[in-house]
C-alpha positions, -999 to 999 in steps of 0.1 A, spaced: 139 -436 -707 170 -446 -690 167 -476 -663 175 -457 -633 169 -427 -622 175 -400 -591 155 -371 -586 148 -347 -556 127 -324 -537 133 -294 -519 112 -292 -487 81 -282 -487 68 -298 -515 35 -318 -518 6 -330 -533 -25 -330 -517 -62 -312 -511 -82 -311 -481 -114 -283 -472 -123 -261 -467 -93 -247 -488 -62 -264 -486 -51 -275 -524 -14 -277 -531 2 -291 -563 39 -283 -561 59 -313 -562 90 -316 -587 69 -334 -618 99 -343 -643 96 -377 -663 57 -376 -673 43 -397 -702 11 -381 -713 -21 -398 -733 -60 -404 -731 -72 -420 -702 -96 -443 -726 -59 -458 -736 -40 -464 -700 -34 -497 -694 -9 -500 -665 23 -486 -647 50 -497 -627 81 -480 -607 103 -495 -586 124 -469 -559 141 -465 -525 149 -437 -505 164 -430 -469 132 -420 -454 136 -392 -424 115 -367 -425 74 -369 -419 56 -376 -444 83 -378 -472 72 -396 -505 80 -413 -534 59 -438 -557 35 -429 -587 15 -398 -600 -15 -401 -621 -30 -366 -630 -66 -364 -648 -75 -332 -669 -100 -321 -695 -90 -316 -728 -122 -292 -724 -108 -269 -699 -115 -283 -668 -151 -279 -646 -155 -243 -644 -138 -239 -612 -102 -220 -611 -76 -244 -598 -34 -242 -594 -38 -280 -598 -53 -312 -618 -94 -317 -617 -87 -353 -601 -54 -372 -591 -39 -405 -575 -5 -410 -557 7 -440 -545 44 -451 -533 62 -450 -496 51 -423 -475 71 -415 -438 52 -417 -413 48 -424 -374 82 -430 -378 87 -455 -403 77 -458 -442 44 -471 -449 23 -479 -482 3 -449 -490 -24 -441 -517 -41 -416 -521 -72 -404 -546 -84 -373 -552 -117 -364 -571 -131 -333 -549 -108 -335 -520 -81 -365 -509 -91 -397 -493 -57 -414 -480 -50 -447 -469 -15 -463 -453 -4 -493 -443 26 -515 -431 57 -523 -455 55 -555 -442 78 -567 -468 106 -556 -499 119 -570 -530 149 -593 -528 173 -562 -534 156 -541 -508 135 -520 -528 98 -515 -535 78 -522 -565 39 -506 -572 20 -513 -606 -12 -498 -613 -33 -517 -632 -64 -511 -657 -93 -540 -641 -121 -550 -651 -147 -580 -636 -189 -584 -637 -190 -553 -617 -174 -529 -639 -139 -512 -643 -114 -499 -621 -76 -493 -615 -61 -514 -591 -29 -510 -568 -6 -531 -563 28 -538 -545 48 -563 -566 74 -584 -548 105 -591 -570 129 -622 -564 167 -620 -570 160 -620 -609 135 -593 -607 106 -615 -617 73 -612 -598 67 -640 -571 39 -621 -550 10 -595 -560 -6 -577 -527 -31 -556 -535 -36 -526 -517 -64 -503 -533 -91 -505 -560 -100 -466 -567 -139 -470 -588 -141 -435 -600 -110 -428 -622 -118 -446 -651 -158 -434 -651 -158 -407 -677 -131 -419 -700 -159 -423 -725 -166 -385 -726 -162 -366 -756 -156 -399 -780 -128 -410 -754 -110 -375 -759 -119 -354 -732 -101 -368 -706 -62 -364 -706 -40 -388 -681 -3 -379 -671 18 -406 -656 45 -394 -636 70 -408 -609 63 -392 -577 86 -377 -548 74 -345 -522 88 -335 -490 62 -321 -473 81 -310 -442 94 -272 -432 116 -279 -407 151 -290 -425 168 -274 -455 181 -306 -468 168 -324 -499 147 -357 -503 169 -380 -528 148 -407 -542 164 -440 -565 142 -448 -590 142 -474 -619 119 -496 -648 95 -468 -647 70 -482 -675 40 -468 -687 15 -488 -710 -10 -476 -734 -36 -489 -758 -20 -484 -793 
C-alpha cells in the first residue's frame, strides 16, 4: 500500500454501541487487510489531522467476525470491535481506545506528547506473559529518523484474543483497518485525516 495516505469522513459518521439500543457502524472503512485472528500479530499507523469538531477520530479499526455467521443475534455491525487513535474531545485531542464485546467500554487520556514531526504513532501488539494473552496498545514516539525512542502503553484489552482457537483457529475472522468518523451533526464540512506506514502483520 502506498506510504501516505488521506481519507475523509462526511459528518455523522461513527463507530460505537451503547444500550439499551444504540449500535452504529458507519464510518468510511477503505484500506482493510483481512485474515484469522489466530494469525494477527501486530499493527501500526501513524496520522494527523486538524481536530475541530467533538469527538472527531482517527487511529486504528480492528473488527472481529465469525466465519460461522455470527451469534444468532441480527446486527448492522461486527460481533466485537476495537478502535484506538486521537479522539476530540473537551476541546482538545486526546488518546482514545475503545473495545467492544457486548457494548463499548472507552477510555481517553492526555496527548501529553508527539513524534518529532508532529504526528502520532499507535501499534497494537499481540502479548503474551505467565498470565495469558492479550493485545496491547501502544503510542510509539518517533525521533527525527522515525525510529522508536519511547513505548507508552495505554491499554491491554484480555478478551480479544480468547476464542481464536475456535473452530481449529478458523472461526474467527479479524479486519484491520485505519480508522477516521466524525461523529458530529452540526457542520457540513468534512474530517480530512493524513495517514502513513500503515502495516499490518500476520503469522505466515
Amino acid at each position: 500500500m502506498p506510504n501516505t495516505f488521506t481519507l475523509e469522513a462526511q459528518p455523522n459518521t461513527d463507530i460505537w454501541r451503547k444500550p439499551p439500543v444504540k449500535d452504529i457502524f458507519n464510518a468510511p472503512i477503505s484500506r482493510t487487510q483481512p485474515g484469522l485472528l489466530k494469525n494477527f500479530q501486530s499493527a501500526r499507523i501513524t496520522f494527523w489531522a486538524d481536530w475541530t469538531e467533538r469527538y472527531d477520530q482517527a487511529g486504528l479499526l480492528l473488527t472481529l467476525d465469525r466465519a460461522s455467521g455470527g451469534s444468532g443475534q441480527q446486527r448492522s455491525s461486527p460481533e466485537r470491535w476495537v478502535k484506538t487513535g486521537i479522539e476530540y474531545y473537551q476541546g482538545v485531542p486526546q488518546l482514545s481506545a475503545v473495545g467492544c464485546d457486548r457494548f463499548a467500554d472507552w477510555h481517553v487520556s492526555p496527548l501529553a506528547r508527539k513524534s518529532a514531526d508532529g504526528t502520532v504513532t499507535l501499534e497494537v501488539v499481540r502479548e503474551g506473559d505467565e498470565n495469558g494473552k492479550s493485545i496491547w496498545i501502544y503510542q510509539l514516539i518517533l525521533d527525527e529518523e522515525g525510529k522508536v525512542k519511547e513505548k507508552q502503553p495505554m491499554r491491554e484489552i484480555c478478551w480479544f484474543l480468547a476464542d481464536e482457537g475456535e473452530g481449529e483457529g478458523k472461526e474467527w475472522k479479524l479486519e484491520v483497518s485505519p480508522l477516521i468518523c466524525r461523529p458530529a451533526s452540526g457542520t457540513t464540512e468534512l474530517l480530512k485525516v493524513e495517514f502513513k506506514d500503515f502495516v499490518v502483520e500476520w503469522l505466515s
